[in-house]
C-alpha positions in Angstrom: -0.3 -31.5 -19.2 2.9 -30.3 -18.2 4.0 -27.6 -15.8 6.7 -25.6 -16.1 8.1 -22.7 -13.4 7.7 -19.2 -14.6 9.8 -16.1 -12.6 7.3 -13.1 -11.5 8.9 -11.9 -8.4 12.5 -11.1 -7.6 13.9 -11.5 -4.1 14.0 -7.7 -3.5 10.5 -7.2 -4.4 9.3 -10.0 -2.2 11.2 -9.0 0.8 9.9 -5.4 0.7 6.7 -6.4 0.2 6.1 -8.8 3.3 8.5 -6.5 5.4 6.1 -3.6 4.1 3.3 -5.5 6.2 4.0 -5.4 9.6 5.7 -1.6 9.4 2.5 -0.5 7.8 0.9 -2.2 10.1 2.6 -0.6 13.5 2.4 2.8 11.6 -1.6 2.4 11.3 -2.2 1.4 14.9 0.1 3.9 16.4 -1.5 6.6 14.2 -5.0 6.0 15.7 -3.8 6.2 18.9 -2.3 9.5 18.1 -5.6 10.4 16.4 -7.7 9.2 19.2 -6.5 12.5 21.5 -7.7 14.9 18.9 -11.9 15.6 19.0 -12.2 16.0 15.4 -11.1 12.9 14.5 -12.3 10.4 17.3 -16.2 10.5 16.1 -14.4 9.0 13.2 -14.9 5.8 15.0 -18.1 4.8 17.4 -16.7 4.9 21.3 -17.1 1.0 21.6 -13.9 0.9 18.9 -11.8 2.9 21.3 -12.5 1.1 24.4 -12.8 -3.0 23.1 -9.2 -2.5 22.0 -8.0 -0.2 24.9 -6.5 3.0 22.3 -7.9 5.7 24.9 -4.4 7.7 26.8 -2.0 6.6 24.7 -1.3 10.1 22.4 3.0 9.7 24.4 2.8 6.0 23.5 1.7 6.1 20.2 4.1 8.8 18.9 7.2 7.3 20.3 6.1 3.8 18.7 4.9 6.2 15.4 7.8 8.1 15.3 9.8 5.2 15.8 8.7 2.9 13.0 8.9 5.5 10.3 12.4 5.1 9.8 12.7 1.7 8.6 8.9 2.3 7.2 10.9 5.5 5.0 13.6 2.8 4.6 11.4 0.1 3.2 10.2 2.5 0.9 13.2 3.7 -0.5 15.0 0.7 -1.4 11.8 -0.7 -3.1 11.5 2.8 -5.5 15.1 2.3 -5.8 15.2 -1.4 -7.0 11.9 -0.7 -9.0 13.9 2.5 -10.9 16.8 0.9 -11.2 16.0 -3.0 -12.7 13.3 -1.1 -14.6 10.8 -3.1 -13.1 8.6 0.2 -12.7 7.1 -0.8 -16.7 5.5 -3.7 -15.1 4.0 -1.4 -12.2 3.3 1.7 -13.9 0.3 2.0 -16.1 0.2 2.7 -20.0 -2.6 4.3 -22.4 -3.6 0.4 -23.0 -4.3 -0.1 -18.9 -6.2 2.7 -18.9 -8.7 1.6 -21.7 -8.6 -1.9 -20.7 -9.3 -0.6 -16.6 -13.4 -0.4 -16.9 -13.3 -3.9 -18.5 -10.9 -5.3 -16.1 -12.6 -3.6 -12.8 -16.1 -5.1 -14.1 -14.5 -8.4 -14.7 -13.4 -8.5 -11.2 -16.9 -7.5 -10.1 -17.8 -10.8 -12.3 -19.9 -8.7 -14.7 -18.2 -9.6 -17.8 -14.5 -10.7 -19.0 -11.2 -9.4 -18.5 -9.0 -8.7 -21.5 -5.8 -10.8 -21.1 -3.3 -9.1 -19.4 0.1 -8.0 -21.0 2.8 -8.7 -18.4 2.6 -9.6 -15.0 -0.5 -7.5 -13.6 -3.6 -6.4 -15.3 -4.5 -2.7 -15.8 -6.3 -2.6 -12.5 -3.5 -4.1 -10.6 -0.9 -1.7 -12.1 -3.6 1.7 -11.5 -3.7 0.4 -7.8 0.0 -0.1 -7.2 1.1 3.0 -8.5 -1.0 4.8 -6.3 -0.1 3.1 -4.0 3.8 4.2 -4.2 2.3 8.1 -4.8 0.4 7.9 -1.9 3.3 6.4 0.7 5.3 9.4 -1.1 2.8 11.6 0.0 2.3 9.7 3.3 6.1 10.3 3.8 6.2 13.7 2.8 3.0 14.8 5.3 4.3 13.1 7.8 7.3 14.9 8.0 5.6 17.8 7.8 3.8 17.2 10.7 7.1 15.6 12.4 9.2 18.7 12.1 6.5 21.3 11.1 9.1 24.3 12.3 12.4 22.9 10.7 10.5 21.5 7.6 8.6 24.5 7.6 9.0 24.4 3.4 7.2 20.6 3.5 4.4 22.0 5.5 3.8 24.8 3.6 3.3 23.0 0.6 0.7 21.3 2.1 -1.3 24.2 3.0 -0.4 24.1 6.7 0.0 21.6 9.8 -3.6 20.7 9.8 -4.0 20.0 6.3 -1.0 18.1 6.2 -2.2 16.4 9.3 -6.1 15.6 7.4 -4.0 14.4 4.4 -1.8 12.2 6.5 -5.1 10.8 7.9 -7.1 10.0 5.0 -4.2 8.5 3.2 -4.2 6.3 6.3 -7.7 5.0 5.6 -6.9 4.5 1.9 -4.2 1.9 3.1 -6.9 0.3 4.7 -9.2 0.1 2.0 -6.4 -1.2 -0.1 -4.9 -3.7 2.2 -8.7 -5.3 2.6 -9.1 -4.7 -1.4 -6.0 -6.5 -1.6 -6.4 -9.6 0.6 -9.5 -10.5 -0.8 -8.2 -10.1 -4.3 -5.0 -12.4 -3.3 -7.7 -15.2 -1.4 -9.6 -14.9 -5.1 -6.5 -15.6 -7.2 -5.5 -18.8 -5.2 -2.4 -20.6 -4.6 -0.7 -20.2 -7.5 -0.6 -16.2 -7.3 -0.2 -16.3 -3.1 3.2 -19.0 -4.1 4.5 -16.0 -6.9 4.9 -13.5 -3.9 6.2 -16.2 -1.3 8.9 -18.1 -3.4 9.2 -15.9 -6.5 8.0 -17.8 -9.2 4.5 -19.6 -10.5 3.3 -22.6 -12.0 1.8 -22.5 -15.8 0.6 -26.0 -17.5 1.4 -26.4 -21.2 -0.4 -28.9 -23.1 1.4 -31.9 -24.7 2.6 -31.6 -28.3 
């Protein structure tokens, strides 16, 4: 057998990607200590959550670290949709009528109920569904945010939303779909191996050919 080094990720990609880590995950803890002073959403999580890991009295705190991070969070953001847009990368992201047939098969496969169809480019359908949502929702994420920010100065953002608390519910459940896709996404990483961890570290993979 011989190997050979195939390209996936560019430098730009990888660099917004791991920087996207920790700045998501300041954003998420800061937010639940914002949360944590309203009453509608502190049942959210049993009382035992609040006081292991010391969130309770910390609204001041957790809005000058929140309001803080979303900067180079916004940043981040914008010079990933940027480079996506402008390399064209977005094809490889963005799914086509194909990912959408081939997602039931692919999300079963995954389940280990069956086979995957072989995947055209660098993700398979489910992978490209997931990380364009992804990019709507931290759109979104971004946009409610703001609205809740500045509600009086970005009075047209909040209205679009359908007012500060519904901006402010948005903001929160988009929050716990990060969540669901980060833990989604670890396991999936830890499933693939190595070789697919190596892609988003160095840029490139390994693929054996056979002889002849």
């Amino acid at each position: 057998m011989r190997r050979r080094l195939i390209e996936k990720h560019s430098r730009w990609i990888r660099w917004t990607h791991w920087l996207n880590f920790p700045l998501l995950s300041v954003m998420l803890w800061s937010g639940i200590w914002i949360y944590w002073a309203n009453d509608v959403y502190r049942p959210f999580f049993p009382e035992w959550f609040y006081e292991f890991f010391r969130i309770d009295h910390k609204l001041a705190k957790g809005m000058a670290v929140h309001f803080f991070f979303m900067w180079p969070f916004l940043l981040n953001g914008l010079v990933h949709a940027v480079y996506l847009a402008v390399t064209g990368e977005w094809r490889h992201i963005t799914p086509d009528r194909k990912a959408w047939r081939e997602l039931p098969s692919t999300f079963t496969a995954d389940l280990g109920w069956g086979t995957s169809p072989p995947i055209r480019g660098k993700f398979n359908a489910a992978q490209r569904v997931a990380y364009t949502c992804i990019l709507l929702m931290g759109t979104i994420s971004i946009l409610s945010g703001l609205a809740i920010y500045k509600p009086v100065q970005l009075d047209i953002i909040r209205t679009a939303f359908g007012g500060y608390e519904t901006a402010r519910l948005i903001h929160f459940v988009l929050a716990l779909g990060y969540a669901v896709f980060f833990i989604i996404h670890v396991i999936q990483v830890l499933r693939a191996g190595w070789n697919n961890l190596r892609s988003m570290l160095a840029g490139f993979e390994v693929k054996n050919n056979a002889k002849g």
